[in-house]
C-alpha positions as CSV (number, residue, x, y, z in Angstrom):
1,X,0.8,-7.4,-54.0
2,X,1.0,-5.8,-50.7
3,X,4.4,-4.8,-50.6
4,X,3.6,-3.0,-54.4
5,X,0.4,-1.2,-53.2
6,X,2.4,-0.1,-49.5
7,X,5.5,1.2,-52.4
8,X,3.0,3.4,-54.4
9,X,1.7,4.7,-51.7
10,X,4.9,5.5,-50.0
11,X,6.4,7.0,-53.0
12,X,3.1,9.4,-53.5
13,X,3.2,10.3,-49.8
14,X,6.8,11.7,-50.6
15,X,6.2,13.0,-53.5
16,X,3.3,14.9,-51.9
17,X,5.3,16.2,-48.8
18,X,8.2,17.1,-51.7
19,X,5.7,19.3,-54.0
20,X,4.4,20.6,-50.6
21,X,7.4,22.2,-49.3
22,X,9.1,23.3,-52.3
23,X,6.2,25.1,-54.0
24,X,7.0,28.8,-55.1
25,X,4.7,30.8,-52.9
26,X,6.1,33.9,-54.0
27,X,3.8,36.9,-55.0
28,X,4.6,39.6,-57.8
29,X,3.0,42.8,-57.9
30,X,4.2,44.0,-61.6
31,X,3.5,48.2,-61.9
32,X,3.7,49.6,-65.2
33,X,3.9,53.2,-65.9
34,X,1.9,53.9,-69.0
35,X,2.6,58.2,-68.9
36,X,5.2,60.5,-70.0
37,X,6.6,61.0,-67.0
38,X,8.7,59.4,-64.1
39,X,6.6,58.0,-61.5
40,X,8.8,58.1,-58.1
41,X,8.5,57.7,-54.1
42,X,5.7,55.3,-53.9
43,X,5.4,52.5,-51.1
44,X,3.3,49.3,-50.7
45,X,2.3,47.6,-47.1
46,X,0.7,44.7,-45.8
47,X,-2.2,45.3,-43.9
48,X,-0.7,44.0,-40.5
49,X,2.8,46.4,-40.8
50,X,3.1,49.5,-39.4
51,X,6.1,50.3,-41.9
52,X,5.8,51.4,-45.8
53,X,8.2,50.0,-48.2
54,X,9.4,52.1,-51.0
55,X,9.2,50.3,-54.3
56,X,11.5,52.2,-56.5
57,X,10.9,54.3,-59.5
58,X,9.6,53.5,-62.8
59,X,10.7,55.3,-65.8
60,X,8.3,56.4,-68.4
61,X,6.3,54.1,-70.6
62,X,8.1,51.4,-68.2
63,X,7.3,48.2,-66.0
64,X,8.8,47.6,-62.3
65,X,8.0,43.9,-61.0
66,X,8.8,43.3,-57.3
67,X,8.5,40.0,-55.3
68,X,5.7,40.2,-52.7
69,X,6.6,38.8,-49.5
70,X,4.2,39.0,-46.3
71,X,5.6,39.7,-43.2
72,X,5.9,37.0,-40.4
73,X,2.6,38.4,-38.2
74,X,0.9,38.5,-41.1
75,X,-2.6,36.1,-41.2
76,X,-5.3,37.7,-43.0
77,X,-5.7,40.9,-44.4
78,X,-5.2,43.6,-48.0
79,X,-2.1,45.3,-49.5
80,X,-2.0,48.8,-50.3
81,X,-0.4,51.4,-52.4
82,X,1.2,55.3,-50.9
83,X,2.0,57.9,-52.6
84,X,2.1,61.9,-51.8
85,X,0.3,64.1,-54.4
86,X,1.8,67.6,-55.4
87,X,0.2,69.0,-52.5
88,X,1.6,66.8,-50.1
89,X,-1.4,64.7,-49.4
90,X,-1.3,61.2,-48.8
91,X,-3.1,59.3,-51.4
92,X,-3.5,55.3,-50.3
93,X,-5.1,52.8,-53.1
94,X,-5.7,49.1,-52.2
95,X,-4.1,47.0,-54.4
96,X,-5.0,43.7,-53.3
97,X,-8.1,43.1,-51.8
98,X,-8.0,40.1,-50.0
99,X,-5.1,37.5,-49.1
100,X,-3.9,35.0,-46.6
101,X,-0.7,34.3,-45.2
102,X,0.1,31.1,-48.0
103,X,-2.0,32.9,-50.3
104,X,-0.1,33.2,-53.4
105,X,-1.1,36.7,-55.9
106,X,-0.1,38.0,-58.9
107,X,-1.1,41.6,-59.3
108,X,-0.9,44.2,-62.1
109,X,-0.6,48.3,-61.0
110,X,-1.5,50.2,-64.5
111,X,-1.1,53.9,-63.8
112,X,-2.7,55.3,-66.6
113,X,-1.7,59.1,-66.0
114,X,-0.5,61.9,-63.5
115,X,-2.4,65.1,-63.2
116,X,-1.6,67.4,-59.9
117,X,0.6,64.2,-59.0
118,X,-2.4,62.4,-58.1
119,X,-2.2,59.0,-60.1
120,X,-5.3,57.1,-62.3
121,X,-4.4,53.8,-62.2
122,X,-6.2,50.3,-63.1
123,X,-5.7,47.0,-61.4
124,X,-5.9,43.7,-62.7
């Protein structure tokens, strides 16, 4: 009876450490473009990084879904949205408020229109 109670319990410590290490930790940030016009030279950060990435550019009436990964020093901290209006100005939106370094998200960017290049937009 032992030797069946030390089995289950082996095979649910592996099966623990196996779920463990191969969960999907991956977040998505999914931006859908719900104007008439082409939405281009945006870029997304982690709090922690000094550098923007550039996401890409979404045609109208389009979606764009990118994988979400945080950068190595990353701990604690928010992930934000740049984009330049007509004028030049930096615009910066925060589209995640809170995460952690395991923390997993899945985010949705609606921009909702486009007027003098600055962008209404909805998160969910």
């Amino acid at each position: 009876m032992k030797r069946i109670i030390t089995l289950i319990i082996g095979i649910v410590i592996v099966l623990s450490a196996i779920f463990y290490f191969k969960r999907d930790n991956t977040s998505t940030i999914t931006f859908y473009n719900k104007t008439e016009e082409n939405i281009e030279n945006f870029e997304i950060k982690y709090s922690s990084e000094d550098e923007w990435k550039k996401v890409g550019d979404i045609k109208p009436n389009q979606k764009l879904k990118i994988k979400s990964f945080p950068p190595e020093n990353f701990q604690e901290g928010t992930v934000d949205l740049r984009y330049f209006d007509k004028n030049g100005n930096e615009k910066v939106e925060n589209i995640v408020g809170y995460t952690e370094k395991l923390s997993k998200f899945h985010v949705k960017v609606e921009i909702l229109s486009v007027k003098d290049g600055i962008f209404k937009i909805e998160i969910k």
